[in-house]
C-alpha positions, 0 to 999 in steps of 0.5 A: 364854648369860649371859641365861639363866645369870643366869636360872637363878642368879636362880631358884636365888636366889629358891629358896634365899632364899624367902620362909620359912627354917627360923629360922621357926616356918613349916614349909617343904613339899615334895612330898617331904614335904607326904604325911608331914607334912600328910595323915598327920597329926592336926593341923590345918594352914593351908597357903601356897602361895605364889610368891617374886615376888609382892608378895601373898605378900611382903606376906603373910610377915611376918603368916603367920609371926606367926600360926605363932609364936602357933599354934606347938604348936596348929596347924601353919602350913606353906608351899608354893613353889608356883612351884618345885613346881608339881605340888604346887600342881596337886593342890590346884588352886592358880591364883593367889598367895597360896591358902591351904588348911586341911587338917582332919579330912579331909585328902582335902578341903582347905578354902579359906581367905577370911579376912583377911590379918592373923595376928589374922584368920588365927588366928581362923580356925585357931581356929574350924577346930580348934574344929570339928574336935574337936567333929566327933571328940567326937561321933564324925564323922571328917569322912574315911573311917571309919578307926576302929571307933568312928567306924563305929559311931557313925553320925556322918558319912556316910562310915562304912560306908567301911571305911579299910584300911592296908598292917598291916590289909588282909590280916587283914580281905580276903584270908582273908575270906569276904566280897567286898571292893570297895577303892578305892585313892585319892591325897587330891589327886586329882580323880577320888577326890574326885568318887568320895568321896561315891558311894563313900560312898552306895553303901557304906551302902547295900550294906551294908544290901541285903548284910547286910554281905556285900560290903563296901566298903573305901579305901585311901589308896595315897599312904601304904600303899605297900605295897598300892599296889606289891603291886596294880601301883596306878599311876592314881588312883582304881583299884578292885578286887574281892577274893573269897576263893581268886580273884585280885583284879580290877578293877572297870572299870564306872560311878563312880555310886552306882547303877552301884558297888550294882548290881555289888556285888549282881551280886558278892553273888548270885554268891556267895550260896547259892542261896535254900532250898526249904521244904516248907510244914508250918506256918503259921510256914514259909509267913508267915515265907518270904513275909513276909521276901520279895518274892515267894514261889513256891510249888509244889502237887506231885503226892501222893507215891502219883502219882509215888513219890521219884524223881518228887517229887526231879525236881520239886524239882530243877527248883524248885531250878534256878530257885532258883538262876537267880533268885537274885538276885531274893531271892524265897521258894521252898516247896512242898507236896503235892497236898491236904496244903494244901487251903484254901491251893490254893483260895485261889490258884487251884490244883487245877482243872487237875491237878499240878504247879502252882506261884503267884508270891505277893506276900503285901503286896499279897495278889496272885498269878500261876499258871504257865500252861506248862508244869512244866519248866525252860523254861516256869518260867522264862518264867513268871518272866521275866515276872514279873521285868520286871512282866508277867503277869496277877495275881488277888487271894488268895482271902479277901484273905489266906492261909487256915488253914495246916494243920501235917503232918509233913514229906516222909521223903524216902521213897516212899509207902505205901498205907493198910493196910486191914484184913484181910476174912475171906471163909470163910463167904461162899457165893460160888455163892449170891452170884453166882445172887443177883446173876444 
C-alpha cells in the first residue's frame, strides 16, 4: 500500500513540477486546451510532446525555452505531457519522446520536425515554416480547406473546391439552399479524416465541374463548431451527410475514393436535375447546339401531324419524354421533327424506308448513329438504349460525314392539322352526260 501510495505521489510530483511551468515563455497544453489554443489559431506553432522521465526531453528543456523566448510574439512554442495525456499524444501519432510537431497553415496536417536540438536549429526551423506560410497566403493557398472566398477563387492549393462551413455559416449556405450539400464533419487529429482529406478534395473539383456547382462539397471542423456537431448527433470522425432542400439530412454510408464520393454525388445531382428538354428541331442552331453540347442526342422522325392529329403526336412526345427522364443521368440531347419537315436530315441517318416513328441515337463527334430497330414504345426505346448505354448496338456513319442543310419551319402550334384549302372548281358548264357517253 505505501509502494503504491508513493507511486501515485511520485506521479503527482512529476506532474505538478514537469518540465515547463508558467514563469516560461513555453506554453503548457492540455487537451482541454491544445483545440483553442493550437488548431484555431493562425499562428504558427512548434509543439513538445514530451514525457517528465526522459532524459531526451530533460536534455531538450532548457533549449526548447530559449528558443520560445527568442520567437515570443513570433511564433508559438508549446508543450505537451505526453505521458499524462496520452489520448493527446495518441492523435498525433506520438510513440517516442521528445516528437516535435509543427502545426502550419493546415492545422489538420501537423508536420514532423527532423532538425537539431539546439534552440539556434530549432528557430531556424520555425523561421523557414513561418516563411513558407506567408508566402502560401500571399499567393492565395491556405494550405487547408478553403476557408475563405478569396482562397477559393484563387485556384491556389488543391483543396479549394472544399467548402469550409462553421456553426454562424452553415444554415445560410445549406439548409435554404436549392443545391445538394455533401458535409464531412471532421476531427483535425483523426486518421480516417486525414486519409479522406485528399479524396474529399479531388472529388470536390471535379464534381463541381460535372455538376456546374450543383452539389457541392462542404467540411465542417466538428472539434470547433460544436453546435453542428451536437445538432447532427456527430459522434465518430469522419461522418458525412447529405443535405437537399425540405428533406432531412442522411448519412452517406458508401466508399471513401474520390471515385466512390463523384459518382453518388452525380447519382444526388441527376435525382434532383430536371428531367433534359425536348426541342422540336426548327433550326440549324437547335440541332448543333442540342448535339454538340452532348454525348449523344436522340432524335425522333414523328408522323406528319394529318397521320396522327395532337393527340397522337402528345403520345409520341410523352414516351420520348419518359425516357428523357429515365436516362437523365446520361445527359444526353432529346429533339425531334415531322415526317418530311427535315428530309436530307432522315437521308443522312437512315430513316423513312420503314414508316414513322423512327428515332436515331447521334454521336455528332464522331458522326455515327444507331436506329431503333423495335418497336416505338416505352419498352422497346428503352432496350434501345440500354444498350447503347453499355456500348452495344451496331452503328453506321452520318451520311455525308456530317449533318446536312437544316431547313429552318415554324414550330408545332400544338394544334391538329389542316388540310390545304384548295381552291373552289365551278362545275356549272360542264356537261356531265356528255362526259360520261365520252368516257363510255
Amino acid at each position: 500500500l505505501l509502494f503504491v501510495l508513493g507511486t501515485v505521489s511520485c506521479t503527482l510530483f512529476l506532474a505538478v513540477n514537469g518540465l515547463y511551468s508558467a514563469s516560461d515563455d513555453v506554453i503548457e497544453l492540455t487537451p482541454t486546451n491544445f483545440n483553442k489554443e493550437v488548431i484555431q489559431s493562425d499562428s504558427l506553432w512548434l509543439v513538445e510532446f514530451y514525457a517528465p522521465w526522459c532524459g531526451h526531453c530533460q536534455r531538450l528543456t532548457p533549449e526548447w525555452k530559449k528558443a520560445a523566448t527568442a520567437l515570443k510574439g513570433v511564433v508559438k512554442v508549446g508543450a505537451v505531457d505526453a505521458d499524462k495525456h496520452q489520448s493527446l499524444g495518441g492523435q498525433y501519432g506520438v510513440r517516442g519522446f521528445p516528437t516535435i510537431k509543427i502545426f502550419g497553415a493546415n492545422k489538420n496536417k501537423a508536420e514532423d520536425y527532423q532538425g537539431g536540438r539546439t534552440s539556434d536549429a530549432i528557430v531556424d526551423a520555425a523561421l523557414s515554416a513561418l516563411r513558407s506560410l506567408v508566402k502560401d497566403r500571399l499567393s492565395g493557398r491556405s494550405g487547408g480547406y478553403s476557408s475563405g472566398k478569396q482562397s477559393r477563387e484563387s485556384g491556389g492549393g488543391d483543396k479549394k473546391d472544399v467548402i469550409e462551413l462553421t456553426d454562424d455559416s452553415f444554415d445560410k449556405n445549406v439548409i435554404n439552399s436549392d443545391d445538394v450539400w455533401m458535409v464531412e464533419f471532421y476531427a483535425p487529429w483523426c486518421g480516417h479524416c486525414k486519409n479522406l482529406e485528399p479524396e474529399w478534395a479531388a472529388a470536390a473539383t471535379e464534381v463541381k465541374e460535372q455538376t456546374k456547382g450543383k452539389v457541392k462539397l462542404a467540411a465542417v471542423d466538428a472539434t470547433v463548431n460544436q453546435v453542428l456537431a451536437g445538432r447532427y448527433g456527430i459522434r465518430g470522425f469522419p461522418t458525412i451527410k447529405i443535405f437537399q432542400k425540405g428533406e432531412d439530412p442522411v448519412d452517406y454510408d458508401g466508399g471513401r475514393t474520390r471515385s466512390d464520393i463523384v459518382a453518388r454525388a452525380l447519382d444526388l445531382f441527376s435525382d434532383n436535375a430536371p428531367p433534359p428538354e425536348l426541342l422540336e428541331i426548327i433550326s440549324e442552331d437547335v440541332l448543333k447546339s442540342t448535339c454538340d453540347a452532348h454525348q449523344l442526342c436522340i432524335i425522333s422522325v414523328l408522323p406528319h401531324i394529318l397521320d396522327t392529329g395532337a393527340s397522337g403526336r402528345n403520345s409520341y412526345l410523352d414516351v420520348m419524354l419518359k425516357m428523357a427522364e429515365k436516362y437523365k443521368k446520361k445527359m444526353w440531347g432529346w429533339l425531334w421533327t415531322e415526317a418530311g419537315a427535315q428530309s436530307d436530315l432522315e437521308s443522312s441517318l437512315g430513316i423513312g424506308g420503314f414508316g414513322y416513328p423512327a428515332m436515331a441515337a447521334v454521336n455528332a463527334r464522331k458522326m455515327k448513329f444507331a436506329l431503333l430497330k423495335g418497336s416505338f414504345s416505352e419498352q422497346g426505346i428503352n432496350e434501345f438504349l440500354r444498350e447503347l448505354s453499355v456500348g452495344r448496338g451496331s452503328t453506321a456513319p452520318v451520311g455525308g460525314g456530317a449533318f446536312p442543310k437544316i431547313h429552318s419551319v415554324e414550330p408545332w402550334d400544338g394544334k391538329d392539322g389542316e388540310l390545304p384549302v384548295e381552291d373552289d372548281i365551278d362545275l356549272s358548264d360542264v356537261d356531265l352526260d356528255d362526259w360520261d357517253k365520252d368516257e363510255l
